[in-house]
Structure formats: C-alpha cells, structure tokens
C-alpha positions in Angstrom: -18.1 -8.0 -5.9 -16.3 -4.9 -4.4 -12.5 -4.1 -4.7 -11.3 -4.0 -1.0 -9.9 -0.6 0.5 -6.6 -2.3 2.0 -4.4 0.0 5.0 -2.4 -0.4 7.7 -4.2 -2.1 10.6 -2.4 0.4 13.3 -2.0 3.9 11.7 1.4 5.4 13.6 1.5 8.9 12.6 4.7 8.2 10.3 5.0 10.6 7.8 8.2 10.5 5.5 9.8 12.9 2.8 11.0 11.8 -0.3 14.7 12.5 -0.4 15.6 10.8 -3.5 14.8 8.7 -5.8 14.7 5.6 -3.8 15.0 7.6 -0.3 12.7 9.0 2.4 13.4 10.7 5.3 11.3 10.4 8.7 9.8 13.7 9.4 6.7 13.0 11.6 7.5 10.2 14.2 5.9 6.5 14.7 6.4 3.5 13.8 6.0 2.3 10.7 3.1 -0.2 9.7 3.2 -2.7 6.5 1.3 0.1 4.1 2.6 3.4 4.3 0.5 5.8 1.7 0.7 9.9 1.0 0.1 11.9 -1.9 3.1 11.0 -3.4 4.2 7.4 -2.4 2.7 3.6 -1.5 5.0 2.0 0.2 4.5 -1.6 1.6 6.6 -4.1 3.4 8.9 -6.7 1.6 7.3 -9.5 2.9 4.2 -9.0 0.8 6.5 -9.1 -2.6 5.4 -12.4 -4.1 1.5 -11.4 -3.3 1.8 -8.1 -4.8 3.8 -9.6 -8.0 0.9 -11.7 -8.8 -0.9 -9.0 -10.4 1.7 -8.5 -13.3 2.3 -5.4 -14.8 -0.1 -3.4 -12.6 2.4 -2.0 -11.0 6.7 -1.5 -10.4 7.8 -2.3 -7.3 11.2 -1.0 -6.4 13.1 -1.1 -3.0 13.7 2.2 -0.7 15.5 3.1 2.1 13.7 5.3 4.8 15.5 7.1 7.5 15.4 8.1 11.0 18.0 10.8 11.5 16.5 11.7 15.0 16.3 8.1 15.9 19.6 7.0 14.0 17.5 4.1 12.6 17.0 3.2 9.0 14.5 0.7 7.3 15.3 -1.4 4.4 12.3 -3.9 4.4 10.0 -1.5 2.0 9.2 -1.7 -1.5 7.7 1.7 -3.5 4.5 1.0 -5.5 4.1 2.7 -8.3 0.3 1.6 -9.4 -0.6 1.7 -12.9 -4.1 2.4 -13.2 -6.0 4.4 -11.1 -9.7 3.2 -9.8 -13.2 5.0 -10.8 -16.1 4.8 -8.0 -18.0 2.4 -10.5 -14.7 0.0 -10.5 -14.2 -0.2 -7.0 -18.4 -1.1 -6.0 -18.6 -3.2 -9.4 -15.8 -4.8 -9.9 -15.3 -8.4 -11.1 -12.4 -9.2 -11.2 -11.3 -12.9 -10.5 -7.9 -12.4 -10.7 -5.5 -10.8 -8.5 -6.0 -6.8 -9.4 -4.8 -3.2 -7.1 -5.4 0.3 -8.1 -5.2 3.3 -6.4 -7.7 6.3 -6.3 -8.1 9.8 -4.5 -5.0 12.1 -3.4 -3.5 10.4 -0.6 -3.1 7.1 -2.9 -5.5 5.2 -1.2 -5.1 1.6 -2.7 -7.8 -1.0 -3.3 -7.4 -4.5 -4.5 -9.8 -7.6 -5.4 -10.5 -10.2 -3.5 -7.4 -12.7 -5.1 -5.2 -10.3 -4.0 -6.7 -9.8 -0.9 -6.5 -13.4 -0.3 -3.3 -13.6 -1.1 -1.8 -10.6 1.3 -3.8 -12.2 4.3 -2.2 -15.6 3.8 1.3 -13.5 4.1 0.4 -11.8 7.5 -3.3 -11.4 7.9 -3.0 -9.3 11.0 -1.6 -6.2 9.9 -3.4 -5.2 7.1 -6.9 -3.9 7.2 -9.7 -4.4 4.8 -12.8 -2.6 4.0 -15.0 -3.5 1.2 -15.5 -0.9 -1.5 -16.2 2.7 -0.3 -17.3 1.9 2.9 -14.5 3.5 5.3 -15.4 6.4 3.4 -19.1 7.4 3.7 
C-alpha cells in the first residue's frame, strides 16, 4: 500500500506571501481551494481539523489569516501545517501504515498521506480534495 499524493481538486492560481508569523498576503489572484501548498507553507481549510489531528504529533497546526488587499477580502478558515517528517520515494510506494499518517516531500511541500487519513479527509468533504496514489501524478 501507497501513501496518497492529496491536492486541491481545482488549482486557482492563488499564490500568497507570508507576511508574518501567522499572516499571508494575496499576491497572485484566485480563489482559494482547501490545500494551499508552496515552498514555504501547507495550508488547509479548518474544516479538515479533527481528520488532520488524528495523526498526533506528526504535525502543528496553527490558524492564519490570509489577505486580499486588492480585493479587501480576508480568510480566517485556514490552518498552517507544519509536517514533521518528510517522506522518502521508498515510503511513499511502500508504505504500510494502518494508521492515520501525512508527510511532506519535494520543494513545493507536496503532501502525502495513508489511506486512514485519506479516509478520514473524504468523509469531511470528499469533493475538494484530490488523491493520487503514490508517485503517480508525477511520472
């Protein structure tokens, strides 16, 4: 059993600069989807808190703001992800995990997670995430 590669199911364009500690700043427009990922952040919708807490200490979750100064709009519903361990090629193909488990691997923070927690996110809001099994959006 494969980790899954887990990402927004409609990529907007968003991209957002960290401002402060718990801040971001709109500076590419679109709309933001439930996973937001860069080279330095994860960010994922509140409503997938309990799912995501399941895995323990794998990772902190702490709650942003992200703003909109052309649009005068700001966002409070996201949480930061700071991931704890990152995942090898060999994890993410041969993983075994039966229990809920994410990581992140590459520059861009790509995350992955087993198939618990992948079971778990879809039973929040199976629609707007996206999962692909191991490597495979990648070849």
């Amino acid at each position: 059993m494969a980790l899954w590669h887990v990402s927004a199911r409609n990529a907007s364009g968003l991209r957002l600069w960290r401002t402060g500690a718990y801040a971001f700043r709109v500076v590419e427009a679109g709309e933001p989807g439930d996973l937001l990922t860069n080279s330095d952040y994860v960010l994922i919708h509140r409503k997938y808190e309990g799912a995501l807490r399941s895995t323990g200490a794998q990772l902190q979750l702490t709650p942003v703001v992200i703003a909109d100064q052309v649009r005068q709009r700001q966002w409070h519903q996201y949480l930061e992800a700071t991931i704890r361990d990152e995942a090898s090629a060999a994890e993410i193909w041969q993983s075994k995990e039966p229990r809920p488990l994410i990581r992140s691997s590459g520059p861009e923070n790509d995350v992955f997670v087993s198939e618990a927690l992948k079971n778990l996110l879809q039973l929040v809001d199976g629609q707007k995430l996206w999962f692909s099994y191991g490597l495979s959006w990648f070849a």
